[in-house]
Every structure is written in structure tokens, then in C-alpha cells.
N, C-alpha and C positions, 0 to 999 in steps of 0.2 A: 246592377248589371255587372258579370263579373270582365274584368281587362281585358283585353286579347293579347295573345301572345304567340311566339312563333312557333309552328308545327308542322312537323314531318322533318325531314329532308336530312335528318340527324346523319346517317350515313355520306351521304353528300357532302356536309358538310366535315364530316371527319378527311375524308381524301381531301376535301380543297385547304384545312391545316396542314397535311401533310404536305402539299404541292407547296406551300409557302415556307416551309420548315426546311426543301431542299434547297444546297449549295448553287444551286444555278437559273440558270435564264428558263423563263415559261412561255410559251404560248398557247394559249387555252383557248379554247369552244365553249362556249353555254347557250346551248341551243334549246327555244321551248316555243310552244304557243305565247301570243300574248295573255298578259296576265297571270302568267303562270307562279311569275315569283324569282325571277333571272336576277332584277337589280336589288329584289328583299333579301333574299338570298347571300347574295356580296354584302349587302348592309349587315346581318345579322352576323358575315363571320368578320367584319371591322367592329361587332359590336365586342366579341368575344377577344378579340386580339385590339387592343386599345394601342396597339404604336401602330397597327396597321392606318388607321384614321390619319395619318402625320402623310403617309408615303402611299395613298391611294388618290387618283385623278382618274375621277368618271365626266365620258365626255359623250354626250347624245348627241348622236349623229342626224341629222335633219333631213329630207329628202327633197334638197336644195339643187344649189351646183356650188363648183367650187369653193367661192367667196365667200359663200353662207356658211359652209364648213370650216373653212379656212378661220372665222370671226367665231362661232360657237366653240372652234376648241381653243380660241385664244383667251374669252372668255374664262373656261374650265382653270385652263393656267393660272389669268389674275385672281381668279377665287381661291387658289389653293391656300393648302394652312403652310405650304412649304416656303421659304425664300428660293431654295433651289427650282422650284418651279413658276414661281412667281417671275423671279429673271429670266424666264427663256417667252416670255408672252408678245413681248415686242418683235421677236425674231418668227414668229410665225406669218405668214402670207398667203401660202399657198400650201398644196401639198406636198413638193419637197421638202419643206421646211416645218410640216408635221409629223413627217418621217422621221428627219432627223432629231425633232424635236423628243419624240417618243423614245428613238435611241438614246439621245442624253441623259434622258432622267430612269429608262432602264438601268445602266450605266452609274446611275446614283441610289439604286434599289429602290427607286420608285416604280407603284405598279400602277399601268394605266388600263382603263377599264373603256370601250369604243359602245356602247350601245347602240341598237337599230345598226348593226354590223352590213346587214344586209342590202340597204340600200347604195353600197359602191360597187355593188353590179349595173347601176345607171349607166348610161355610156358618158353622160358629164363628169359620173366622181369613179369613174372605173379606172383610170389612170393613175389613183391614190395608190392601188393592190401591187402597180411594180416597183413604187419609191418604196413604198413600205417591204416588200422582200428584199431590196438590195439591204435594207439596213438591218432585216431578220438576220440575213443569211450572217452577218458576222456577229452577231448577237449571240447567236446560238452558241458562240466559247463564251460567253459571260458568265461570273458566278452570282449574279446576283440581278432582282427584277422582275419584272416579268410586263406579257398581255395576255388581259381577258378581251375578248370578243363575243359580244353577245349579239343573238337575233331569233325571230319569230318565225320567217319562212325557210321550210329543208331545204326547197327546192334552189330557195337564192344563195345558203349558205352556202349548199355540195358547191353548187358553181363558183362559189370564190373561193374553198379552200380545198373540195376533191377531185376537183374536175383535171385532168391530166394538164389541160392546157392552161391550166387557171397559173398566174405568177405566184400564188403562195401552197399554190399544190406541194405538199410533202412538208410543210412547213410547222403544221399544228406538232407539239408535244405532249398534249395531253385535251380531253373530247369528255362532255358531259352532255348527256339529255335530261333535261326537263319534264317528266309528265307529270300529270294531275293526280292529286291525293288520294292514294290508297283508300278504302272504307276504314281499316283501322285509325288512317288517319283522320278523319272525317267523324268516327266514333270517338276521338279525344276531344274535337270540338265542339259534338252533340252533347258529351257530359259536360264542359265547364260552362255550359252555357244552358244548361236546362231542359235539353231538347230529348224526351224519353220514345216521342211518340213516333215507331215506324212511318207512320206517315207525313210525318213531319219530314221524318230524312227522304224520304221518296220525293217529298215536293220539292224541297234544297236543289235534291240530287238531281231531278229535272231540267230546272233551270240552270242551276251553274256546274255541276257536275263533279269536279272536285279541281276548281280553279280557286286558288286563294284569296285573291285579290277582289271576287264577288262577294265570298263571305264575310270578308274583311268588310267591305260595301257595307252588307247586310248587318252585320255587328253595329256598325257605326248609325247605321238609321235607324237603332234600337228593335228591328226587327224581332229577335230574338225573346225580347218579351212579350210578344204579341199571345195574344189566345191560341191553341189548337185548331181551333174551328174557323178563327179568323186570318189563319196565318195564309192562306193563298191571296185572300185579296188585300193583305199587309204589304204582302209581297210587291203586288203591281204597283200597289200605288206608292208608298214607300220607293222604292229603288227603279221605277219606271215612270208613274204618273205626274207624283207632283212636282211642281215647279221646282227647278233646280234638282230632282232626282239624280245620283249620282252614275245612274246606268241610262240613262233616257235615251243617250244618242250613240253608248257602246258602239252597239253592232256595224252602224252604218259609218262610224268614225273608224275604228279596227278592224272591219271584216268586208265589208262593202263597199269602198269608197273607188275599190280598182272594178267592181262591176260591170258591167253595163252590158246593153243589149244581149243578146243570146245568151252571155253565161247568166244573168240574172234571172232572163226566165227560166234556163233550166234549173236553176237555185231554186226558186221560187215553188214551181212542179212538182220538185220532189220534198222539198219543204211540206207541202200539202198535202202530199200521196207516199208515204211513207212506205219505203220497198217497192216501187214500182220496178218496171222492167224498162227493156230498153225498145221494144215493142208500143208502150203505154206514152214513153215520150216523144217517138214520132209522131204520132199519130194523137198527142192531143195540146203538144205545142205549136202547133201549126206550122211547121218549118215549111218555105218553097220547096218543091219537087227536086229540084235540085242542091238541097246541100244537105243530104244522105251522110255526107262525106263530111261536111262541114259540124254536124251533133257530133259524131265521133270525136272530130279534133278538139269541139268543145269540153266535152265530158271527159277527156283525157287530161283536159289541164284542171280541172276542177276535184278531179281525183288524184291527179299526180304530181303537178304544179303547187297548187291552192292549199289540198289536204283540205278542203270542206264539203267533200261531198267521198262516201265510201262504196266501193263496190264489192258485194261479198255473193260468195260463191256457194251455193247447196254443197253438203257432207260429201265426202269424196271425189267433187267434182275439180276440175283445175281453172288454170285462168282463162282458158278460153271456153268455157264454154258460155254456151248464148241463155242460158238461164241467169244471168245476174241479176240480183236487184239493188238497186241505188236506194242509197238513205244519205242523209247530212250527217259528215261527221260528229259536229261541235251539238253538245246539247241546248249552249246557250245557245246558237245561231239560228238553231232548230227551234227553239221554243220562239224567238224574236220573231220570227216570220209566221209562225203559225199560229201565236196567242199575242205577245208583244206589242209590236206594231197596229195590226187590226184593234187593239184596245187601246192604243197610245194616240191613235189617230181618230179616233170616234170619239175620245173623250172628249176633243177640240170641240164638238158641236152636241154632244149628249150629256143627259144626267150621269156622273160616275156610276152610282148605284144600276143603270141597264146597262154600262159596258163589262162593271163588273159582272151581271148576270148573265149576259151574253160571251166571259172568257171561261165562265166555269166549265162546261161540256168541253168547251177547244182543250183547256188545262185536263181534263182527266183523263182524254183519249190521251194527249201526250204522255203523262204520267203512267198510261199502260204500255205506249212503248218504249221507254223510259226505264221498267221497271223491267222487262225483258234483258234491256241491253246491261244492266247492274248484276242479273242473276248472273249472265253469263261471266263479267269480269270478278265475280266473286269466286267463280269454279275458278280461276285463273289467278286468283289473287293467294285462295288456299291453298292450291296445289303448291304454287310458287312458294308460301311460305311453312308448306307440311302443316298444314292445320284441315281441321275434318276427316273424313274418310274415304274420299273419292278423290287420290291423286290424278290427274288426268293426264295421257300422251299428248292429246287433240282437243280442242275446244273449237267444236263446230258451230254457228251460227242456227245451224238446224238444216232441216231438210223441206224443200217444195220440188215442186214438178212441174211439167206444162202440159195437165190433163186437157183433154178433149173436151171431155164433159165435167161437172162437177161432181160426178158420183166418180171418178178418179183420181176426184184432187186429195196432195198428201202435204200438211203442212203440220210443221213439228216443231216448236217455240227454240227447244236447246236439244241437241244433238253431243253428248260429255263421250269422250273414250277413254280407256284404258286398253291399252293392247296388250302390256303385259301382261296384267289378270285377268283380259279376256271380258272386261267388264264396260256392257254401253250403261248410260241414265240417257233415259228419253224424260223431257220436261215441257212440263204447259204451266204458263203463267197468267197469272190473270190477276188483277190490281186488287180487286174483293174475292176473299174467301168463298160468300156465297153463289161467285160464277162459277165452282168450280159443281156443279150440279149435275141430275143424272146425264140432262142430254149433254154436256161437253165433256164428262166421263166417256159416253160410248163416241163421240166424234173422237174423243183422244185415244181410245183402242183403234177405231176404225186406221187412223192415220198412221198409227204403230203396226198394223200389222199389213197397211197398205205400203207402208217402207219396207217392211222385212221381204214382201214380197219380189222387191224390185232388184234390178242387179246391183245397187249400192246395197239393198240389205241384207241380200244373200252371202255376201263378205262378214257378216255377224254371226252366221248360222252354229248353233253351240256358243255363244257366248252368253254369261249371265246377262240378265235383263232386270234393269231396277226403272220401277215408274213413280214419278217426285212431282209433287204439285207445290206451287209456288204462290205465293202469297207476302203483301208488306205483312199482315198478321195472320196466323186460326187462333178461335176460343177455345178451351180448351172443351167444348160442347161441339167442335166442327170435327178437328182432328181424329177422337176415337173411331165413328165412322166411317173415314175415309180409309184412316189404316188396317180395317178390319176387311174394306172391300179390294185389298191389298198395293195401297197406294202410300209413299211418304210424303209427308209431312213438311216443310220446310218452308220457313219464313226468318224476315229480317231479324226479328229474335235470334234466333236458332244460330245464325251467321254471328251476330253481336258476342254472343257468348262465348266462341272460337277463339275471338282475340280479346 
């Protein structure tokens, strides 16, 4: 089995040398999902800078009160490899005296690192944010030191550091986001690790999407050597089933544990019903007649608070309009409720062998819409890096309607623009090459030219038209045919080859 090693983030990582390379004081953001890679990240560049190791104190912030804070980062201190930090551990108490204490060792070019940043929006440790700006604000003429702040939720960060009325508003120096591994990055740890087969990376990409810290998982439970054929239910039981799996209680320990009532079932809903409307959720969550009002406020924090549930909007449409459909953002969180769990919890009182045969169907439908949301961040990924031939303006979601009947319904997988050249790609995807067959050929014109006809499609009229079928693979016996009935071709091959 070959090692694991760090990947991606190399750019990232070049600014945060440079940030330490300058004359003066820092105050940094690293902002991501969890699991993303925030605290591997800082490790990997004190791995690179080896006097960094002397002069960094990372202190994980607990979601405590006070006191608990107060002793965890006293803690942090007595472990340090510094004496100048060692000496200031007795003098911590409270949070004035972790203020100060952060200033001293600023002050001495020491850089402290605040993890789970977010939780001193509590109203207990929310008092920490003004000790800590009085000793920012004179900080900022130092030449030397710094803080990193790191955290998981946007919505708690903005609020302690852009929020107008926040105490450290205007205070940040420097701001990094987080996201999940590119496919190129993803296609360097499919190759050192064996993994050739398209569908292999679909199933990964399912589940964990391109979160580091799952793969990293995954590597560690030998996953990676599993068989082809056998690598879905490696998967479960590996990193979910068995005793002690290292992802068993993920979800409900990082993503669910703030739950409860109303936003969990609507969690749950759309978990289940992938793109549903806002229609489908009154009326089959059963909410009392009166809190019309109350889903709204729901679904706003789930969307705009949370970031775990998305609302996207049909091809030229804006944000209000009442066509939305909701999906879960997170792929893991998506797959945990809708294959995960149901198989985590039946295993308690079944043979493994029928829970696993009972998650297979749950896992492939996922894996079709799964495989959808990947085509699309691939158009986005190449454009972004000038790779392929279809730079895009827009990267639309696609196109639906709210037909009366079903002989007017218009539903379109990927919706790609170019405005400048004037060039749409209409795309259907489909997880197996052989769905892409006659009768979903003519459903797939029917809905191309049941767009064009509509007043979003009449905005295209004179523009080239390119039609692209999507597939994790075609044989090289599928493809001839389909291009000669004048359709392209593309699959994860195709994309791998780019980069």
C-alpha cells in the first residue's frame, strides 16, 4: 500500500510562506467545512519551515464557557516546546488574561493558532472578541507574530469578524477559504494509490467528495486495496459498519448534533427526495396549518446559516423565483442519511450480507445524482483552469419547469453557456452508458427543444447548439454510434486526460 501524503493546496500554501516571510503582525482567517484540512494544512507548512514548530501554539477552542477555555488554552501553553511560553501558563484565568497572553507571545514572534474559532459567538465566550481587539488594535504596529483563526461555520465566522458591529470587525489582515479537492486533485490520489477505475472515483466522489480527511480515513482502513467490484461494500463496512469504524458517528457528531426537530425533518425530506420543491415540502412534511411562515424561517437557516442544504434556481431564472429545488449540500451528509445510517442501523439486528444488499440500489441512485453534480463542477473546474474546449460564462444547474401536464415537462441535467461565442452544451447524464438509449435520446431532444421553445430559450436563438452525453465510461463500441447520431461523447476518461 503506497504512504499518504499531502495533496493539493500547494498554492495555498505558497501565500501562507509568504504571510510569514513578512516584517509584521498577521491576523488571518482559514475558513472551511470541517474536515476539510484547516489544522493539516498549518501542520504541513510547520512541516516545511521547521523553526516554525518552536514558535507555533495551537489551542482548540471547546464549546464550553469560560473556565473550560480559560484551562484548555492554559493547557496549550504548558505543552509548548517554548520556555517563553511555558512562562505565561500560570498567568492565564480568564479571558483577559488570554488576550494579553496572545499579545505577549505575538510580541515575541510567536504565532498562535485559535481552532473552532467560531464558537465565541456563544453568548458565554462572546466577551473573549472585545479583550481580544483592544490588544489587536495595538498589535497591528508590531513587526513580528501573528494569529491564525480558524473555523467551520460562514455564517458564525462573518459574524465575529464582518459583521459591522462585531468587536473585531476590520480587523482581519489577511482571509483564506477552504474548499474541497479539485478532480485534478483527487486524480493524483486515484494514481498513487491504484484506483484506475472511473467508477471507482464516482463511488469515492459520492461519498466523500473531495474532503481530505475521509480519504485520508479511507487509506488508513486499507480501503484502497479492496477489489473493484467489492469496493462499495468495502466501503460501508470499512469506514461505517465495523466496530470502531472511523466515520461511524461523523455525521451526527459534526453535522447533526445542532438538529433537531423541524430543521431535521426537513434535513431528512430532502435527503430522500433529491430536488424537491418548496411545494413537495409543505405538503409532505406535515407541518400545522399554521407555520407556512415558520418552513420558510426554517429552510433559510439551513440554506444560509448551516450551508447544508442548497437552493438552486432553473437557467436564467433569479432568486426569487418559486421554481427552486432544494438538495443537501454536503455529499457526505447526503449519502449518511440516505444509504449510511439506514445501513448502520439495521446492521444492529440483520445479517451484514442483506443490509449490504439492501444499500446497493440506495448507493446507485445516489451515485446518479452524484455523478450529475461532478459533470457540472468539472465544466467549472476546466473553464477555471483553461483546460478542454468549452470555456464557460455561466454554469447553469440546468433547466426544469412547473408543467401542468407531463407532456410539458422540460428537464435538462446541465445547462453550460458561452456568451461570448455564442455557444450553449445541453447535457444528460446518466451513471451507465447503456441508459443513454433510443427512448432517453428522444426524451433528451424532446426537452431541448421544449427549452428552446420557452422564453428562457428564445434568448439562445442563433446560438450554436452542441448535445453531450455523459457517462463515468463509453466502450469504445458505444461511442461510434452515438456520435454519428450527432451527439458527444464524454466521460471521466475524457476529463482525466485534460489534467
Amino acid at each position: 500500500m503506497a504512504d499518504w501524503r499531502f495533496y493539493g493546496r500547494r498554492s495555498t500554501l505558497d501565500q501562507l510562506r509568504g504571510l510569514l516571510e513578512q516584517p509584521r503582525w498577521f491576523f488571518c482567517r482559514i475558513q472551511g467545512r470541517r474536515r476539510i484540512g484547516k489544522t493539516t494544512l498549518l501542520r504541513e507548512l510547520a512541516r516545511d519551515e521547521e523553526a516554525l514548530v518552536e514558535r507555533l501554539v495551537y489551542v482548540q477552542i471547546p464549546d464550553s464557557d469560560q473556565i473550560d477555555v480559560a484551562s484548555q488554552f492554559r493547557r496549550a501553553l504548558q505543552d509548548s516546546l517554548s520556555n517563553t511560553v511555558q512562562a505565561l501558563a500560570n498567568d492565564v484565568h480568564d479571558f483577559a488574561s488570554m488576550a494579553r497572553a496572545i499579545a505577549t507571545m505575538n510580541r515575541a514572534g510567536i504565532i498562535v493558532v485559535l481552532d473552532e474559532f467560531q464558537y465565541f459567538t456563544s453568548p458565554q465566550l462572546a466577551a473573549f472578541n472585545s479583550f481580544l481587539q483592544a490588544e489587536v488594535d495595538v498589535l497591528r504596529e508590531s513587526k513580528s507574530g501573528g494569529l491564525f483563526v480558524l473555523g467551520s461555520l460562514q455564517s458564525e465566522m462573518s459574524a465575529l469578524l464582518d459583521d459591522k458591529a462585531a468587536p473585531l470587525y476590520g480587523r482581519l489582515t489577511h482571509s483564506f477559504r477552504l474548499d474541497h479537492w479539485d478532480f485534478e486533485d483527487l486524480l493524483a490520489v486515484y494514481n498513487d494509490h491504484g484506483l484506475e477505475d472511473p467508477y471507482e472515483w464516482l463511488l469515492l466522489w459520492t461519498y466523500f467528495e473531495g474532503v481530505p480527511k475521509f480519504y485520508r480515513d479511507a487509506h488508513g482502513q486499507g480501503l484502497f486495496d479492496a477489489f473493484s467490484d467489492t469496493l462499495r461494500n468495502e466501503l460501508l463496512v470499512r469506514l461505517f459498519l465495523n466496530e470502531g469504524s472511523p466515520l461511524s458517528e461523523e455525521a451526527d457528531t459534526s453535522f447533526l448534533r445542532e438538529m433537531k426537530g423541524q430543521l431535521l425533518s426537513i434535513l431528512h425530506f430532502v435527503a430522500d427526495h433529491p430536488g424537491t420543491g418548496h411545494n413537495e415540502l409543505v405538503a409532505s412534511v406535515h407541518w400545522p396549518t399554521d407555520t407556512g411562515r415558520s418552513l420558510g424561517a426554517q429552510l433559510k437557516k439551513l440554506v444560509d446559516n448551516y450551508g447544508m442544504i442548497d437552493r438552486r434556481h432553473p437557467v436564467f431564472s433569479d432568486s426569487r423565483s418559486r421554481n427552486a429545488r432544494y438538495y443537501v449540500t454536503d455529499n457526505f451528509l447526503q449519502a449518511w442519511i440516505a444509504v449510511v445510517r439506514p445501513a448502520r442501523d439495521a446492521a444492529r439486528m440483520q445479517l451484514r450480507e442483506r443490509v449490504l444488499e439492501k444499500a446497493k440500489p440506495r448507493s446507485e441512485t445516489l451515485e446518479g445524482f452524484a455523478f450529475e453534480k461532478l459533470i457540472r463542477q468539472l465544466h467549472v473546474e476546466c473553464s477555471r483552469k483553461g483546460k478542454g474546449d468549452f470555456p464557460i460564462t455561466s454554469i447553469e444547474v440546468g433547466f426544469w419547469n412547473r408543467a401542468r401536464s407531463i407532456e410539458r415537462l422540460v428537464e435538462i441535467d446541465v445547462v453550460a453557456l458561452n456568451s461570448e461565442d455564442k455557444r450553449v452544451r445541453f447535457g444528460s447524464c446518466k451513471r451507465s452508458a447503456s441508459a443513454h438509449d433510443n427512448g432517453a435520446l428522444a426524451a433528451f431532444e424532446n426537452h431541448i427543444a421544449g427549452f428552446m421553445s420557452t422564453v428562457e430559450g428564445r434568448k439562445l436563438t442563433g446560438w450554436e447548439v452542441e448535445k453531450v452525453l455523459f457517462s463515468p465510461t463509453f466502450s469504445k463500441k458505444e461511442t461510434p454510434g452515438l456520435e454519428k447520431a450527432g451527439y458527444r461523447c464524454l466521460d471521466l476518461n475524457a476529463y482525466a486526460q485534460l489534467f
